[in-house]
N, C-alpha and C positions, 0 to 999 in steps of 0.2 A: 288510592291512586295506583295506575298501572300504567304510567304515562312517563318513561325517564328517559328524555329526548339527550343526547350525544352533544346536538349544537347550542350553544347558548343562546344566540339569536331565535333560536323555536322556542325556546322555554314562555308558557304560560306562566308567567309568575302569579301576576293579579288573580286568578281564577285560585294558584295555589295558595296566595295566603287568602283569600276569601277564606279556603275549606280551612285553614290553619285557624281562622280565628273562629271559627267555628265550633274545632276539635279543643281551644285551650280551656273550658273550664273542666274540663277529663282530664288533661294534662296536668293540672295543678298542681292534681291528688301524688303526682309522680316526684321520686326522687331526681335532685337535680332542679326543680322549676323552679324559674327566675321568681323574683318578688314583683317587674316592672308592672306597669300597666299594660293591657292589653293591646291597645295599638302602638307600642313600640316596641314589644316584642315580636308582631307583625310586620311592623318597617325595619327591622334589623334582620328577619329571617329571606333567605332566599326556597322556599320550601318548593321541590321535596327534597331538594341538597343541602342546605344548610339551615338551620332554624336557633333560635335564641335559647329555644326551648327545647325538651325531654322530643326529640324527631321520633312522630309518630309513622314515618316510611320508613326508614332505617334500615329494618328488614327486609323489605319488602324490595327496597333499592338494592340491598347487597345480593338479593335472589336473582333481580332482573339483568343484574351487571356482572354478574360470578360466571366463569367461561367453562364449558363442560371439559374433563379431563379425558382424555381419550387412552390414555397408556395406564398400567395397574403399577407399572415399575413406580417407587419414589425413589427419588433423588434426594439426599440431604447432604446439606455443603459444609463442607470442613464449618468448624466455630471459628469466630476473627477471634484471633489471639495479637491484639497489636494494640500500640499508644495513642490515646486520643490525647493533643495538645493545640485543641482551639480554643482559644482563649473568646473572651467577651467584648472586643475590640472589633469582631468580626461586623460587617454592615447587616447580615441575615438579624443576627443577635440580638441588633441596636433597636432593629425596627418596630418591637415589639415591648412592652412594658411589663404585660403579664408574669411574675414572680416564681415561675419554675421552668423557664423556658432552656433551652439545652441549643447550641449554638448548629446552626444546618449541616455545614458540612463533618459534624460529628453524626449524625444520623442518617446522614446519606450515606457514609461508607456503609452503613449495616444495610439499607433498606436497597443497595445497588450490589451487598451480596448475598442478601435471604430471598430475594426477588428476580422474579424474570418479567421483562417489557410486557406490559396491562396487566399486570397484579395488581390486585386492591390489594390497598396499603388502609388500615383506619386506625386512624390519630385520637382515640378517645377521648385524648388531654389538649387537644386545640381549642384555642382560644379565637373568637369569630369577634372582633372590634370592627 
C-alpha cells in the first residue's frame, strides 16, 4: 500500500483489511502474531495504522510520514535529570488494564522534550483493545 491518508474520514478501511486478510497467513509465520482467528484479528485491526497483528506497512508508513531534514547541524537536548512521581490513581492510568502500562503524564514529559511538533513518536509496546 502507498496510500496513508492524514484524514480519517478518507481512510479506506474495508479495502485495507480486505488486503490484511489476505496478507495474514504470511503473517503468522511472524514473531508477535496473535493466535485469534482470522476475522477478528481483521475487525480489531484499523490497517494500514493499526493492526492486531505483526503491520505488514509499518515501514512503509514511517517512510511516507518521516519529514525531510533540511539542516546537517543536530541538536541534542540536555538529558531530563528530574522526579517522576505519578502515581497510578492517574485517570490516563486507569483506563487501560494492560500489565506494564507507565502512567501518561510520566512519558509525556520525555516525549515533549526529546521531540519537536510532528515528530513520529512509535510506541512499540501499545496495547490496541
Amino acid at each position: 500500500m502507498t496510500d496513508f491518508p492524514t484524514d480519517p474520514s478518507s481512510w479506506d478501511i474495508e479495502s485495507h483489511r480486505a488486503e490484511l486478510a489476505a496478507r495474514l497467513p504470511a503473517l503468522r509465520g511472524e514473531s508477535g502474531a496473535p493466535l485469534g482467528e482470522d476475522t477478528d484479528i481483521v475487525a480489531m485491526s484499523v490497517p494500514p495504522y493499526a493492526t492486531a497483528c505483526p503491520n505488514p506497512d509499518l515501514a512503509e508508513w514511517v517512510r511516507a510520514t518521516t519529514r525531510t531534514v533540511t539542516t546537517t547541524a543536530v541538536c541534542r537536548p540536555r538529558t531530563v535529570h528530574d522526579d517522576i512521581s505519578v502515581g497510578k490513581s492517574n485517570p490516563f492510568y486507569k483506563a487501560h488494564s494492560y500489565p506494564t502500562k507507565v502512567p501518561h503524564p510520566a512519558i509525556m514529559r520525555f516525549i515533549l522534550h526529546y521531540t519537536k511538533p510532528g515528530d513520529l513518536v512509535l510506541d512499540g509496546f501499545c496495547a490496541q483493545e
